[in-house]
N, C-alpha and C positions, 0 to 999 in steps of 0.2 A: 900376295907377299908371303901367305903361310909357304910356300915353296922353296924361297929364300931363305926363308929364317929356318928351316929343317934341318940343316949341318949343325945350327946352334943347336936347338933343343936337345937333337939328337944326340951330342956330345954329350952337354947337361944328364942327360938320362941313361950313360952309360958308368954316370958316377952313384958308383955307392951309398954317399951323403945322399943325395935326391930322391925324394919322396915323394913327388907330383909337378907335370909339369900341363899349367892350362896356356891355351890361345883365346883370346879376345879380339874379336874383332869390330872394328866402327859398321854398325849399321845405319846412323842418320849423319847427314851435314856437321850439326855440332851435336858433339856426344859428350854428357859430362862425365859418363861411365867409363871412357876410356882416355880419359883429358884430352879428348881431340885428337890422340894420334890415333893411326888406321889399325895399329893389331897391338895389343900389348901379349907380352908373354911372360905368364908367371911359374916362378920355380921356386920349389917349396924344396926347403932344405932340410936335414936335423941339424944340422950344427954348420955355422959359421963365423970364421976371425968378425966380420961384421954383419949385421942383423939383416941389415938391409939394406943390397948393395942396386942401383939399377943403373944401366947403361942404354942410350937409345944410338937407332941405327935409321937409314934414312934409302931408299932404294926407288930409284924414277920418279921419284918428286911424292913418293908413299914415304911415312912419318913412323917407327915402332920403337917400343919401349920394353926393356926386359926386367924386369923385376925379380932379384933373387932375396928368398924370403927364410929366415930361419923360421923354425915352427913355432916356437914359444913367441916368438913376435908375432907371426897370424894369430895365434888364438887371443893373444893380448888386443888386438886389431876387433878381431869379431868379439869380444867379451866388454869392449867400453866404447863401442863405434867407434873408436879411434880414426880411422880409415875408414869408413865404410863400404868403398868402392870395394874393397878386398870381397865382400858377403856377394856380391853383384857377382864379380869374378867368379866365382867356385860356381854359383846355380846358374849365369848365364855361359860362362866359357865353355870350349872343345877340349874334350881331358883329351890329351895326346902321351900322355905316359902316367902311368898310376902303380906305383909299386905296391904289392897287396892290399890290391883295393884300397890305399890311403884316404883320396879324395872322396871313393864313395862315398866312404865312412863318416866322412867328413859332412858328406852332403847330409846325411842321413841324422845326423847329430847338429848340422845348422836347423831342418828340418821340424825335428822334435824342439826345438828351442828348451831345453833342461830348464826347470822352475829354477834352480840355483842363479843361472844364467840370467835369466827374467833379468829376476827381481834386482840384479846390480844393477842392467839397464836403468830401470823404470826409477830406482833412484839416482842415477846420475843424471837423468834428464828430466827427474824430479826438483832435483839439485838445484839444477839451472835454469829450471821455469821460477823457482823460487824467489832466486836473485835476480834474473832478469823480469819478473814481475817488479819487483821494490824497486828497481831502477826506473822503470816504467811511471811509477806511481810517482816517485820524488820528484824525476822529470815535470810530469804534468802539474803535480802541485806549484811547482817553480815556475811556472809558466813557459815550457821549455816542449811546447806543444811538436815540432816539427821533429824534434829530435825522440819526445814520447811516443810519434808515431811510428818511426821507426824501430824503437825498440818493444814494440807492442806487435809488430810483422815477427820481431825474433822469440816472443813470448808465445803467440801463436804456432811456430816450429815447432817449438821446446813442448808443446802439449798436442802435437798434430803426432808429433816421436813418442811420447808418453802414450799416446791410446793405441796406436801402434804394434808397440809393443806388450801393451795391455791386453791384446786380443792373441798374442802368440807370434805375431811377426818380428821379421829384423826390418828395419826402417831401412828403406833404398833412399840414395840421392833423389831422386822426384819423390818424396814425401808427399804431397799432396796428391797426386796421381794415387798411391796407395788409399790415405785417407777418404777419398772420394768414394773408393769400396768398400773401405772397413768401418767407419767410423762417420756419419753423415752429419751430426750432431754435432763434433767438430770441425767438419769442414763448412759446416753454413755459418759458424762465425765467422770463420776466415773473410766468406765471401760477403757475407753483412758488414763488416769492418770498410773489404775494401770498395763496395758499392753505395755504401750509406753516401748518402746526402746531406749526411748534418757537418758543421763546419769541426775543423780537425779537433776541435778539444774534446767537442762535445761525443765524437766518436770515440775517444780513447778513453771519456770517463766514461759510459757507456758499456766499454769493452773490459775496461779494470775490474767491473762489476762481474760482467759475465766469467770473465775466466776466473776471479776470484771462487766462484760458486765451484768452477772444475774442480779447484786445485785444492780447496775445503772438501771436496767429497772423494777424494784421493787421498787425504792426508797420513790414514794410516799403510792403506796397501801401497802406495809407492814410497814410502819411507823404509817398509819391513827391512831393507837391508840392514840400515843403520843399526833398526830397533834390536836385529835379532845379532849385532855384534854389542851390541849395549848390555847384552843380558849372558853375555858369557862370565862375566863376571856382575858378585851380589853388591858391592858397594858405586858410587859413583865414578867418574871418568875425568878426567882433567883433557882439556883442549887438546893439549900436547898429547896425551895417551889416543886421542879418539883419532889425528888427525895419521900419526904414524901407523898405523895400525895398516896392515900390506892388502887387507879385506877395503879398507877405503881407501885406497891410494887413487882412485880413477875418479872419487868426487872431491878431494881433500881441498881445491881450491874454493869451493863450496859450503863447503862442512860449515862452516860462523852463519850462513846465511841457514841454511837446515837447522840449522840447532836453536835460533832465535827463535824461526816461524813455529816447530815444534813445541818450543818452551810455550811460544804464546798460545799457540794451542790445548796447552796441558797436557801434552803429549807425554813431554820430560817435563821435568823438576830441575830447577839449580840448587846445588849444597853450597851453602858460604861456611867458610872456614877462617877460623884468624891468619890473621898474618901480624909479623910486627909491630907494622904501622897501626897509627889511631884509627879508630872506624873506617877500615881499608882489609877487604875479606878477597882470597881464593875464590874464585868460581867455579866450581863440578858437577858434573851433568849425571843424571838418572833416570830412567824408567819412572813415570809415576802410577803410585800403585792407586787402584779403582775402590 
């Protein structure tokens, strides 16, 4: 199909805007790398009317997709897994046009994964093992067993992505395939969860336990993001100030749950300030000092 689709590209890459153009193609039955169509093709742009524009095209009963891609939106993509497929694209695709080495560079700087980079990860999917732990937990307390177990499989993601990451990688669509390399430790939970024998509650309390332990002995290195925007300035933080803030915009829907588990942690401190009303205080958030 890449044959057919070579007048496209090849146009695409005679435009100025274009910065990189990869092919993707399906190598198994179902692919979730490539949402099941047989070749995607992605075009990395600097500037477009729209971010992200795709068009699919269909040839002998073969499926292909074309993705054009502003650059501030891929790096947005690879910087909060937004997309993740996008990180798959770049290291597994065929570069068929690379303007001064763009993509190389690209690869080269996925590669070295930049500490800055990390650590947003590692708190956004810190973020989300947070709240998707307490849900977990309320669940089970409720007696709402069938429904805890399932979100105790997406608690287990949320910390299979976190160690992941933790060791220097970007987290692929098959998670668990990486983890099985990287991280063993958490992948024998996974597989104790879903082999155990004991009946569904008693697995999930069980498991509340164990990943509790994870996510206590994380608590400060997968937070650092927050911590180290916390301490840009010396007094405390209002909701409102922490939540807008364009450094947390990729955990913001998060942010209430981070900032409880920390406070109970002793991580932060809340400031109460008056207000008004009778015994009815501001709540602001701080760094607590050791």
């Amino acid at each position: 199909m890449e044959n057919i689709l070579r007048p496209i590209y090849q146009e695409r890459a005679s435009m100025p805007n274009t910065l990189g153009i990869i092919l993707v193609e399906k190598t198994r039955p179902v692919s979730p790398t490539t949402d099941n169509f047989d070749m995607i093709l992605l075009v990395i742009v600097k500037h477009s009317e729209e971010p992200w524009f795709t068009k699919h095209y269909s040839y002998e009963g073969k499926i292909a997709a074309m993705h054009i891609v502003e650059e501030t939106l891929l790096h947005y993509w690879i910087d909060t897994s937004t997309y993740r497929r996008a990180v798959e694209w770049i290291f597994e695709g065929k570069v068929v046009f690379d303007r001064n080495e763009y993509i190389e560079k690209l690869k080269i700087e996925l590669a070295s994964f930049p500490y800055e980079k990390r650590k947003l990860k590692m708190t956004i999917e810190f973020a989300k093992l947070i709240r998707s732990y307490a849900e977990t937990k309320d669940l089970h307390d409720s007696g709402q067993y069938l429904d805890a177990y399932t979100r105790m499989v997406r608690c287990l993601h949320y910390l299979a992505r976190l160690s992941i990451i933790e060791k220097g990688h970007h987290p692929e669509v098959t998670v668990w395939n990486q983890v099985r390399r990287i991280d063993s430790e958490v992948y024998k939970l996974c597989e104790e969860f879903i082999q155990s024998k004991e009946e569904t509650d008693q697995r999930v309390q069980l498991m509340l336990l164990a990943v509790n332990v994870a996510i206590n002995a994380r608590s400060h290195s997968a937070a650092e993001h927050l911590l180290r925007v916390m301490r840009i300035k010396d007094g405390a933080w209002t909701f409102g100030e922490l939540k807008n803030r364009p450094e947390v915009e990729a955990y913001a829907a998060d942010l209430s749950a981070l900032l409880n588990y920390l406070e109970e942690k002793e991580i932060i401190e809340a400031v109460l300030t008056e207000t008004k009303g009778k015994a009815l205080y501001h709540r602001e958030y701080r760094i607590k000092e050791l």
